[in-house]
C-alpha positions as CSV (number, residue, x, y, z in Angstrom):
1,X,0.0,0.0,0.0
2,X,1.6,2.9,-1.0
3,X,1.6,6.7,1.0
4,X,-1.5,7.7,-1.3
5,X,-3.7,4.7,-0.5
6,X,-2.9,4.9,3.4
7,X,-6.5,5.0,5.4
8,X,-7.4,5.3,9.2
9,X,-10.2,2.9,9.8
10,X,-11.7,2.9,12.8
11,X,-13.4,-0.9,14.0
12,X,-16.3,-1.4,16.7
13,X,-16.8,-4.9,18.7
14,X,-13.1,-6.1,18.5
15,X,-12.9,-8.4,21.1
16,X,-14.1,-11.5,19.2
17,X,-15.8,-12.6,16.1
18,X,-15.7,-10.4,12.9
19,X,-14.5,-7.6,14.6
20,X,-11.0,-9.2,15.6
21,X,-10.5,-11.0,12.3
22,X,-11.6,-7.5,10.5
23,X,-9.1,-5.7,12.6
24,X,-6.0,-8.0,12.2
25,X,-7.0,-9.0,8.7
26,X,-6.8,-4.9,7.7
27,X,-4.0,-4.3,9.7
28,X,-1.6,-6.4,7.5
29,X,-2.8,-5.0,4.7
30,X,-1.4,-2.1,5.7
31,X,-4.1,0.3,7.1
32,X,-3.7,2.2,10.5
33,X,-6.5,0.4,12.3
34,X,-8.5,1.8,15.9
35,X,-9.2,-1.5,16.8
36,X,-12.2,-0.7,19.9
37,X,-14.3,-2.7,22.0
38,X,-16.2,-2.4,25.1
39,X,-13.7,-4.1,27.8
40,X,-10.0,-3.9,26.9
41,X,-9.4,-6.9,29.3
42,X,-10.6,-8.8,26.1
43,X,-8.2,-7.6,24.6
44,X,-5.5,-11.0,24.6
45,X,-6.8,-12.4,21.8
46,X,-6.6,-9.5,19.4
47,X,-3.1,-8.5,21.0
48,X,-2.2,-12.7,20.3
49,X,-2.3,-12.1,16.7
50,X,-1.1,-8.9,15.9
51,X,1.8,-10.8,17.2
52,X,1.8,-13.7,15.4
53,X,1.6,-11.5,12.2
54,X,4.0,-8.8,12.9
55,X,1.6,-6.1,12.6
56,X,0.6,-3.1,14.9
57,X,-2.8,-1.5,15.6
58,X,-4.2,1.1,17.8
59,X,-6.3,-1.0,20.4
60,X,-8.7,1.5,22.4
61,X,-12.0,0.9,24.8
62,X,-15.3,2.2,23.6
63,X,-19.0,1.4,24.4
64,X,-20.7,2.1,21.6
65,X,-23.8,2.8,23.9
66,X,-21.3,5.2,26.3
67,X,-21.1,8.6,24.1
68,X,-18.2,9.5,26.4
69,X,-16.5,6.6,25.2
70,X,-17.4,7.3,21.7
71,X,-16.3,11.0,21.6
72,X,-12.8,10.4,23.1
73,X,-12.0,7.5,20.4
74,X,-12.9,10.2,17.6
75,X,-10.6,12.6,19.5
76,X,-7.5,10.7,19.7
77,X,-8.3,10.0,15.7
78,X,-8.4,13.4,15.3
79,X,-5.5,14.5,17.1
80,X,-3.6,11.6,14.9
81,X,-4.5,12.1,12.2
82,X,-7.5,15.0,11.0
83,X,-9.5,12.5,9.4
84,X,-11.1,9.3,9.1
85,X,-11.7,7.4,6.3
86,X,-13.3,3.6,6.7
87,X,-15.7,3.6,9.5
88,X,-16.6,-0.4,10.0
89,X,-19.7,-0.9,12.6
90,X,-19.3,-4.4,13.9
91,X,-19.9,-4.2,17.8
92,X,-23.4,-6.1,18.4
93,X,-24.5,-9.4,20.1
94,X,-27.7,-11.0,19.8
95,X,-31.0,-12.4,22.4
96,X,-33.1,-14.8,21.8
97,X,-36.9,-15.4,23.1
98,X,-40.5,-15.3,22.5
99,X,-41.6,-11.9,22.4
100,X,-43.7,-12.6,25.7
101,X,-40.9,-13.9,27.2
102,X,-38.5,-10.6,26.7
103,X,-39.1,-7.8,28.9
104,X,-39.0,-4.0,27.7
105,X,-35.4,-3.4,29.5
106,X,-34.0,-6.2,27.6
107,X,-35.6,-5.5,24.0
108,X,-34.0,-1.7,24.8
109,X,-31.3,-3.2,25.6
110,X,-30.7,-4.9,22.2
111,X,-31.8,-2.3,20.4
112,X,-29.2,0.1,22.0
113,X,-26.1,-1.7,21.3
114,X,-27.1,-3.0,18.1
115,X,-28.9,-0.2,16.4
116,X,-28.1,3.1,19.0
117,X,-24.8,2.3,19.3
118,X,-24.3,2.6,15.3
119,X,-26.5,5.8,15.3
120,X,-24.0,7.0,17.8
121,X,-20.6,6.2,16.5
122,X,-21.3,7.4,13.0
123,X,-22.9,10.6,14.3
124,X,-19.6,11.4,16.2
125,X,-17.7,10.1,13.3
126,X,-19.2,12.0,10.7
127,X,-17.0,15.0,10.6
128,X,-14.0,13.4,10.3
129,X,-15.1,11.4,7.7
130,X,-16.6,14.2,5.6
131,X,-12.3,15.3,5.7
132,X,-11.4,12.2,4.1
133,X,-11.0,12.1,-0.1
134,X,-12.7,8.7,-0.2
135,X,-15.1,8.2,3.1
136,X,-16.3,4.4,3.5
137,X,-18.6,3.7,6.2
138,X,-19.4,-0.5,6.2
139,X,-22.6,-1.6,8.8
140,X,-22.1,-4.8,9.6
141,X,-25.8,-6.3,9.6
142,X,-26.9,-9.9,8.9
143,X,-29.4,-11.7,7.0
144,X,-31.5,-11.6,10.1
145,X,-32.0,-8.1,8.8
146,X,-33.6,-9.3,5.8
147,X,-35.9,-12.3,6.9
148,X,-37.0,-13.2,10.2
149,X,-36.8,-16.2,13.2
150,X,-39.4,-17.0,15.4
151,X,-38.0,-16.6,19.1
152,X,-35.2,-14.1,17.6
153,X,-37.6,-11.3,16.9
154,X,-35.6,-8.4,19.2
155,X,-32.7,-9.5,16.9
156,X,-34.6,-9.3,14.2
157,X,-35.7,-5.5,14.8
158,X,-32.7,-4.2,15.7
159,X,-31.0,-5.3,12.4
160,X,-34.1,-4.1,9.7
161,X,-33.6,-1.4,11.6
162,X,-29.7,-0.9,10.8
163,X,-30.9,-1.9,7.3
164,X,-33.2,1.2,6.9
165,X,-30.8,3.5,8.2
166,X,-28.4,2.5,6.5
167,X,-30.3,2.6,3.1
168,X,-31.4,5.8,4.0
169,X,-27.8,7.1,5.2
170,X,-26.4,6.7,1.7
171,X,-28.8,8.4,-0.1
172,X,-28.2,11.6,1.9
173,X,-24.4,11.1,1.7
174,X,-23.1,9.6,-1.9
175,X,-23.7,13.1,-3.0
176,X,-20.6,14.0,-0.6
177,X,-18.3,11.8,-1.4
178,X,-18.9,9.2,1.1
179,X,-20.0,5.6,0.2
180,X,-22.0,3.7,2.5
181,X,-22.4,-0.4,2.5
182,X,-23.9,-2.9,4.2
183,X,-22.3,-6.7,4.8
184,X,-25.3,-9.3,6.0
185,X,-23.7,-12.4,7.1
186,X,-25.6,-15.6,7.2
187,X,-24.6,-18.0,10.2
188,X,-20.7,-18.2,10.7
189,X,-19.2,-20.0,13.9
190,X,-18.1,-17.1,15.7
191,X,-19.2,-15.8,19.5
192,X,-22.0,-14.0,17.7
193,X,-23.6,-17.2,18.1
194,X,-21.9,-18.7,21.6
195,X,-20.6,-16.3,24.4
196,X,-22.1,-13.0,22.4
197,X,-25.9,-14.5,22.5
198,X,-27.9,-13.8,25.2
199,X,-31.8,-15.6,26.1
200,X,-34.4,-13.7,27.8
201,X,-35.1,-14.0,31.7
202,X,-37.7,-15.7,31.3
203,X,-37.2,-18.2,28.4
204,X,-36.1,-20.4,30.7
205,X,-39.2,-20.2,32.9
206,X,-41.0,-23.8,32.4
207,X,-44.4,-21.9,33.3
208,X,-43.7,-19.6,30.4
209,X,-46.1,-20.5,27.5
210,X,-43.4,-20.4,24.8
211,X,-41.1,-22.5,27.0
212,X,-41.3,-25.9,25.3
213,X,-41.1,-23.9,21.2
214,X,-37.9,-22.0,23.2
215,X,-36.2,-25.1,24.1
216,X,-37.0,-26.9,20.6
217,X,-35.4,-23.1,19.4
218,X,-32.3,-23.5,21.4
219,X,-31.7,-27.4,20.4
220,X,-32.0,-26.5,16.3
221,X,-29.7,-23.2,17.6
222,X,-26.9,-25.5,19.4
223,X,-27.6,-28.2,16.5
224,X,-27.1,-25.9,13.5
225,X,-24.4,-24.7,15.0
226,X,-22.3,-27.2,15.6
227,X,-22.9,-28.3,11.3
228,X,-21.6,-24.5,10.1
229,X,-18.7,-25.2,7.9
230,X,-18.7,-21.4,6.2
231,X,-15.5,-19.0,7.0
232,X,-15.6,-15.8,8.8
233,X,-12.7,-14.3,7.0
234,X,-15.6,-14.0,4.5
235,X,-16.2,-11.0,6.4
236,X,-13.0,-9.2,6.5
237,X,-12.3,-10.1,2.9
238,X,-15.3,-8.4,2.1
239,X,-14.6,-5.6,4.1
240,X,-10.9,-4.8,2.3
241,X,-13.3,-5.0,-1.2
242,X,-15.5,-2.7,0.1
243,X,-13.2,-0.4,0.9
244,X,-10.5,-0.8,-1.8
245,X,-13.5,-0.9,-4.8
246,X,-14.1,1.9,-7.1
247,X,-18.2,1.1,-7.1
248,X,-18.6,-2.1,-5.1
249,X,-22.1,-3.3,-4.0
250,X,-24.0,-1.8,-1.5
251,X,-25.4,-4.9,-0.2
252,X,-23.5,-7.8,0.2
253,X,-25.4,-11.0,1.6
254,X,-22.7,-13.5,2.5
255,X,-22.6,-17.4,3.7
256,X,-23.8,-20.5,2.7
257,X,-27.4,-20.5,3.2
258,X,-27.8,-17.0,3.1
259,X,-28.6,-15.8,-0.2
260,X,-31.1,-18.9,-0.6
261,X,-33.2,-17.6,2.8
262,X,-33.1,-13.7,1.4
263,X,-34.8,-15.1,-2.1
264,X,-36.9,-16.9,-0.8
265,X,-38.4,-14.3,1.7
266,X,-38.2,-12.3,-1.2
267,X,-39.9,-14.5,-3.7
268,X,-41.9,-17.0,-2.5
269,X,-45.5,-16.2,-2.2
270,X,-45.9,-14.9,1.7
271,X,-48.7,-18.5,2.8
272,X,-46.0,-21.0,1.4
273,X,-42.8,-19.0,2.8
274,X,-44.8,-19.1,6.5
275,X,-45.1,-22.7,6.1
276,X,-41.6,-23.9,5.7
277,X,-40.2,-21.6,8.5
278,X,-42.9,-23.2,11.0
279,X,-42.5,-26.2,9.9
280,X,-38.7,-25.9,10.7
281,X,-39.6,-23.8,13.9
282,X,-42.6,-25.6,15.4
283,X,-42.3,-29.2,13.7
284,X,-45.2,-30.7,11.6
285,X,-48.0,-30.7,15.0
286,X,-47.7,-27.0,15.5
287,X,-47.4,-25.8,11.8
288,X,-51.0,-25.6,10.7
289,X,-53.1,-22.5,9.9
Protein backbone atom coordinates (compact mmCIF):
# COMPACT_ATOMS: atom_id res chain seq x y z
CA UNK A 1 0.00 0.00 0.00
CA UNK A 2 1.60 2.85 -0.99
CA UNK A 3 1.57 6.72 0.99
CA UNK A 4 -1.54 7.69 -1.34
CA UNK A 5 -3.67 4.66 -0.45
CA UNK A 6 -2.85 4.87 3.36
CA UNK A 7 -6.52 4.97 5.36
CA UNK A 8 -7.37 5.27 9.24
CA UNK A 9 -10.18 2.86 9.77
CA UNK A 10 -11.72 2.85 12.84
CA UNK A 11 -13.36 -0.89 14.03
CA UNK A 12 -16.31 -1.45 16.75
CA UNK A 13 -16.84 -4.89 18.70
CA UNK A 14 -13.15 -6.13 18.48
CA UNK A 15 -12.94 -8.41 21.14
CA UNK A 16 -14.10 -11.53 19.15
CA UNK A 17 -15.81 -12.58 16.05
CA UNK A 18 -15.72 -10.36 12.95
CA UNK A 19 -14.48 -7.55 14.62
CA UNK A 20 -11.01 -9.25 15.56
CA UNK A 21 -10.54 -10.96 12.28
CA UNK A 22 -11.56 -7.50 10.50
CA UNK A 23 -9.08 -5.67 12.62
CA UNK A 24 -6.02 -8.01 12.19
CA UNK A 25 -7.01 -8.98 8.69
CA UNK A 26 -6.77 -4.93 7.72
CA UNK A 27 -4.01 -4.29 9.68
CA UNK A 28 -1.59 -6.41 7.49
CA UNK A 29 -2.76 -4.96 4.70
CA UNK A 30 -1.45 -2.10 5.72
CA UNK A 31 -4.14 0.29 7.08
CA UNK A 32 -3.73 2.22 10.47
CA UNK A 33 -6.48 0.37 12.31
CA UNK A 34 -8.50 1.84 15.93
CA UNK A 35 -9.23 -1.50 16.83
CA UNK A 36 -12.18 -0.69 19.85
CA UNK A 37 -14.32 -2.68 21.95
CA UNK A 38 -16.17 -2.38 25.10
CA UNK A 39 -13.73 -4.10 27.85
CA UNK A 40 -9.97 -3.90 26.86
CA UNK A 41 -9.39 -6.93 29.34
CA UNK A 42 -10.64 -8.79 26.07
CA UNK A 43 -8.21 -7.65 24.58
CA UNK A 44 -5.53 -10.97 24.64
CA UNK A 45 -6.81 -12.43 21.78
CA UNK A 46 -6.58 -9.50 19.36
CA UNK A 47 -3.12 -8.54 21.02
CA UNK A 48 -2.24 -12.68 20.28
CA UNK A 49 -2.35 -12.13 16.74
CA UNK A 50 -1.10 -8.87 15.93
CA UNK A 51 1.79 -10.78 17.21
CA UNK A 52 1.77 -13.66 15.39
CA UNK A 53 1.57 -11.49 12.19
CA UNK A 54 4.04 -8.78 12.86
CA UNK A 55 1.57 -6.07 12.64
CA UNK A 56 0.59 -3.09 14.88
CA UNK A 57 -2.79 -1.49 15.60
CA UNK A 58 -4.25 1.11 17.79
CA UNK A 59 -6.35 -0.97 20.40
CA UNK A 60 -8.74 1.50 22.37
CA UNK A 61 -12.02 0.87 24.83
CA UNK A 62 -15.26 2.19 23.61
CA UNK A 63 -19.00 1.35 24.42
CA UNK A 64 -20.67 2.11 21.64
CA UNK A 65 -23.75 2.83 23.91
CA UNK A 66 -21.34 5.15 26.27
CA UNK A 67 -21.11 8.60 24.12
CA UNK A 68 -18.24 9.51 26.35
CA UNK A 69 -16.50 6.64 25.17
CA UNK A 70 -17.43 7.32 21.73
CA UNK A 71 -16.27 10.96 21.57
CA UNK A 72 -12.80 10.43 23.09
CA UNK A 73 -12.00 7.53 20.41
CA UNK A 74 -12.90 10.19 17.65
CA UNK A 75 -10.65 12.55 19.51
CA UNK A 76 -7.55 10.70 19.70
CA UNK A 77 -8.25 10.00 15.67
CA UNK A 78 -8.43 13.36 15.32
CA UNK A 79 -5.53 14.45 17.10
CA UNK A 80 -3.63 11.59 14.94
CA UNK A 81 -4.54 12.05 12.15
CA UNK A 82 -7.49 14.99 10.98
CA UNK A 83 -9.49 12.49 9.41
CA UNK A 84 -11.10 9.27 9.12
CA UNK A 85 -11.69 7.37 6.29
CA UNK A 86 -13.30 3.62 6.74
CA UNK A 87 -15.70 3.62 9.55
CA UNK A 88 -16.65 -0.38 10.04
CA UNK A 89 -19.74 -0.88 12.63
CA UNK A 90 -19.33 -4.40 13.91
CA UNK A 91 -19.94 -4.23 17.76
CA UNK A 92 -23.44 -6.15 18.42
CA UNK A 93 -24.55 -9.44 20.06
CA UNK A 94 -27.71 -11.04 19.79
CA UNK A 95 -31.03 -12.38 22.42
CA UNK A 96 -33.11 -14.78 21.75
CA UNK A 97 -36.93 -15.39 23.14
CA UNK A 98 -40.49 -15.29 22.47
CA UNK A 99 -41.55 -11.94 22.37
CA UNK A 100 -43.69 -12.60 25.74
CA UNK A 101 -40.88 -13.92 27.19
CA UNK A 102 -38.51 -10.60 26.70
CA UNK A 103 -39.14 -7.78 28.89
CA UNK A 104 -38.97 -4.05 27.71
CA UNK A 105 -35.38 -3.39 29.52
CA UNK A 106 -34.03 -6.22 27.59
CA UNK A 107 -35.57 -5.53 24.01
CA UNK A 108 -34.00 -1.67 24.83
CA UNK A 109 -31.28 -3.16 25.63
CA UNK A 110 -30.69 -4.90 22.22
CA UNK A 111 -31.79 -2.31 20.45
CA UNK A 112 -29.20 0.11 22.00
CA UNK A 113 -26.10 -1.65 21.28
CA UNK A 114 -27.07 -3.02 18.07
CA UNK A 115 -28.87 -0.18 16.43
CA UNK A 116 -28.15 3.13 18.95
CA UNK A 117 -24.79 2.33 19.26
CA UNK A 118 -24.31 2.61 15.27
CA UNK A 119 -26.47 5.83 15.33
CA UNK A 120 -24.05 7.02 17.79
CA UNK A 121 -20.63 6.17 16.47
CA UNK A 122 -21.31 7.36 13.01
CA UNK A 123 -22.86 10.61 14.32
CA UNK A 124 -19.62 11.36 16.20
CA UNK A 125 -17.73 10.11 13.33
CA UNK A 126 -19.19 11.97 10.73
CA UNK A 127 -16.96 15.01 10.65
CA UNK A 128 -14.02 13.41 10.28
CA UNK A 129 -15.13 11.42 7.68
CA UNK A 130 -16.59 14.20 5.56
CA UNK A 131 -12.31 15.26 5.67
CA UNK A 132 -11.36 12.24 4.05
CA UNK A 133 -11.03 12.13 -0.10
CA UNK A 134 -12.65 8.73 -0.16
CA UNK A 135 -15.06 8.19 3.10
CA UNK A 136 -16.31 4.42 3.52
CA UNK A 137 -18.62 3.73 6.17
CA UNK A 138 -19.35 -0.54 6.18
CA UNK A 139 -22.60 -1.57 8.80
CA UNK A 140 -22.14 -4.76 9.63
CA UNK A 141 -25.80 -6.30 9.59
CA UNK A 142 -26.87 -9.85 8.85
CA UNK A 143 -29.37 -11.69 7.04
CA UNK A 144 -31.52 -11.58 10.06
CA UNK A 145 -32.00 -8.05 8.83
CA UNK A 146 -33.56 -9.26 5.78
CA UNK A 147 -35.88 -12.27 6.92
CA UNK A 148 -36.96 -13.23 10.22
CA UNK A 149 -36.84 -16.17 13.20
CA UNK A 150 -39.38 -16.98 15.39
CA UNK A 151 -38.02 -16.62 19.15
CA UNK A 152 -35.22 -14.08 17.58
CA UNK A 153 -37.57 -11.31 16.92
CA UNK A 154 -35.61 -8.35 19.17
CA UNK A 155 -32.71 -9.54 16.92
CA UNK A 156 -34.57 -9.31 14.17
CA UNK A 157 -35.74 -5.55 14.83
CA UNK A 158 -32.65 -4.18 15.65
CA UNK A 159 -30.97 -5.31 12.36
CA UNK A 160 -34.12 -4.13 9.69
CA UNK A 161 -33.59 -1.36 11.64
CA UNK A 162 -29.71 -0.91 10.84
CA UNK A 163 -30.92 -1.90 7.26
CA UNK A 164 -33.16 1.17 6.87
CA UNK A 165 -30.76 3.48 8.20
CA UNK A 166 -28.40 2.49 6.54
CA UNK A 167 -30.32 2.59 3.09
CA UNK A 168 -31.39 5.83 4.00
CA UNK A 169 -27.77 7.09 5.25
CA UNK A 170 -26.36 6.68 1.73
CA UNK A 171 -28.81 8.41 -0.06
CA UNK A 172 -28.18 11.58 1.92
CA UNK A 173 -24.37 11.09 1.65
CA UNK A 174 -23.07 9.64 -1.89
CA UNK A 175 -23.71 13.15 -3.05
CA UNK A 176 -20.59 14.04 -0.62
CA UNK A 177 -18.31 11.80 -1.39
CA UNK A 178 -18.93 9.17 1.12
CA UNK A 179 -20.01 5.61 0.20
CA UNK A 180 -21.96 3.66 2.47
CA UNK A 181 -22.38 -0.41 2.48
CA UNK A 182 -23.94 -2.91 4.18
CA UNK A 183 -22.34 -6.68 4.80
CA UNK A 184 -25.31 -9.26 5.97
CA UNK A 185 -23.74 -12.37 7.15
CA UNK A 186 -25.56 -15.64 7.19
CA UNK A 187 -24.64 -17.97 10.19
CA UNK A 188 -20.75 -18.23 10.68
CA UNK A 189 -19.21 -19.99 13.94
CA UNK A 190 -18.08 -17.10 15.71
CA UNK A 191 -19.19 -15.76 19.49
CA UNK A 192 -21.97 -13.99 17.68
CA UNK A 193 -23.63 -17.18 18.06
CA UNK A 194 -21.88 -18.73 21.61
CA UNK A 195 -20.59 -16.32 24.37
CA UNK A 196 -22.10 -13.03 22.42
CA UNK A 197 -25.91 -14.49 22.48
CA UNK A 198 -27.88 -13.83 25.19
CA UNK A 199 -31.83 -15.57 26.13
CA UNK A 200 -34.38 -13.74 27.84
CA UNK A 201 -35.06 -13.99 31.67
CA UNK A 202 -37.65 -15.75 31.30
CA UNK A 203 -37.18 -18.24 28.41
CA UNK A 204 -36.09 -20.42 30.75
CA UNK A 205 -39.23 -20.22 32.87
CA UNK A 206 -41.04 -23.80 32.40
CA UNK A 207 -44.37 -21.86 33.28
CA UNK A 208 -43.67 -19.58 30.39
CA UNK A 209 -46.13 -20.49 27.49
CA UNK A 210 -43.41 -20.42 24.80
CA UNK A 211 -41.08 -22.53 27.03
CA UNK A 212 -41.28 -25.93 25.30
CA UNK A 213 -41.13 -23.94 21.24
CA UNK A 214 -37.90 -21.99 23.22
CA UNK A 215 -36.23 -25.14 24.14
CA UNK A 216 -37.01 -26.93 20.62
CA UNK A 217 -35.39 -23.10 19.40
CA UNK A 218 -32.31 -23.50 21.38
CA UNK A 219 -31.72 -27.40 20.44
CA UNK A 220 -32.01 -26.55 16.30
CA UNK A 221 -29.66 -23.23 17.61
CA UNK A 222 -26.94 -25.53 19.45
CA UNK A 223 -27.60 -28.16 16.46
CA UNK A 224 -27.14 -25.85 13.54
CA UNK A 225 -24.36 -24.68 14.98
CA UNK A 226 -22.25 -27.20 15.63
CA UNK A 227 -22.87 -28.28 11.32
CA UNK A 228 -21.65 -24.51 10.13
CA UNK A 229 -18.69 -25.20 7.89
CA UNK A 230 -18.66 -21.40 6.21
CA UNK A 231 -15.50 -18.99 6.99
CA UNK A 232 -15.61 -15.83 8.84
CA UNK A 233 -12.66 -14.33 7.01
CA UNK A 234 -15.63 -14.03 4.53
CA UNK A 235 -16.17 -10.96 6.42
CA UNK A 236 -12.95 -9.16 6.46
CA UNK A 237 -12.31 -10.06 2.89
CA UNK A 238 -15.34 -8.38 2.08
CA UNK A 239 -14.63 -5.61 4.11
CA UNK A 240 -10.92 -4.79 2.28
CA UNK A 241 -13.34 -5.02 -1.22
CA UNK A 242 -15.51 -2.72 0.05
CA UNK A 243 -13.17 -0.40 0.90
CA UNK A 244 -10.55 -0.83 -1.84
CA UNK A 245 -13.52 -0.92 -4.84
CA UNK A 246 -14.08 1.89 -7.14
CA UNK A 247 -18.16 1.10 -7.11
CA UNK A 248 -18.61 -2.10 -5.07
CA UNK A 249 -22.10 -3.30 -3.95
CA UNK A 250 -24.00 -1.83 -1.51
CA UNK A 251 -25.39 -4.95 -0.20
CA UNK A 252 -23.48 -7.81 0.19
CA UNK A 253 -25.42 -10.98 1.56
CA UNK A 254 -22.70 -13.52 2.54
CA UNK A 255 -22.65 -17.41 3.66
CA UNK A 256 -23.85 -20.46 2.72
CA UNK A 257 -27.45 -20.46 3.24
CA UNK A 258 -27.80 -16.96 3.15
CA UNK A 259 -28.64 -15.82 -0.21
CA UNK A 260 -31.15 -18.89 -0.59
CA UNK A 261 -33.23 -17.64 2.83
CA UNK A 262 -33.14 -13.68 1.44
CA UNK A 263 -34.76 -15.10 -2.10
CA UNK A 264 -36.87 -16.92 -0.75
CA UNK A 265 -38.39 -14.30 1.68
CA UNK A 266 -38.21 -12.31 -1.20
CA UNK A 267 -39.87 -14.48 -3.70
CA UNK A 268 -41.92 -17.02 -2.46
CA UNK A 269 -45.47 -16.21 -2.24
CA UNK A 270 -45.92 -14.89 1.72
CA UNK A 271 -48.68 -18.45 2.84
CA UNK A 272 -45.95 -20.96 1.36
CA UNK A 273 -42.82 -19.03 2.76
CA UNK A 274 -44.83 -19.13 6.52
CA UNK A 275 -45.14 -22.69 6.13
CA UNK A 276 -41.59 -23.87 5.71
CA UNK A 277 -40.16 -21.64 8.55
CA UNK A 278 -42.86 -23.16 10.99
CA UNK A 279 -42.47 -26.16 9.93
CA UNK A 280 -38.69 -25.85 10.75
CA UNK A 281 -39.61 -23.79 13.90
CA UNK A 282 -42.61 -25.55 15.40
CA UNK A 283 -42.30 -29.17 13.73
CA UNK A 284 -45.24 -30.66 11.56
CA UNK A 285 -48.02 -30.72 14.98
CA UNK A 286 -47.75 -27.02 15.52
CA UNK A 287 -47.43 -25.84 11.79
CA UNK A 288 -51.01 -25.56 10.69
CA UNK A 289 -53.08 -22.53 9.90
Amino acid sequence: MNKKEHKTVLITGCSSGFGLLSAVHLASLGYEVYATMRNLAKRNLLDEKAHEQNIQMHVLRMDVTEPESIHEVIAQIEKDHGRLDVLLNNAGYGIGGFFGDISDAEYRAQMETNFFGVIGVTRAALPLLHKSDDARIINISSTAGLVTTPGMGAYNASKWAVEAFSESLRLELLSMGIKVFLIEPGPYPTEVLTTNTRFAANSNNPESPYYKFTMRLYRLYQDNNKNLRSDPMDIPRIAARLIRGKNPPFRNITGPTAKLRAYMHRFLPWRLYEWIIRMVIFGPSNSKV
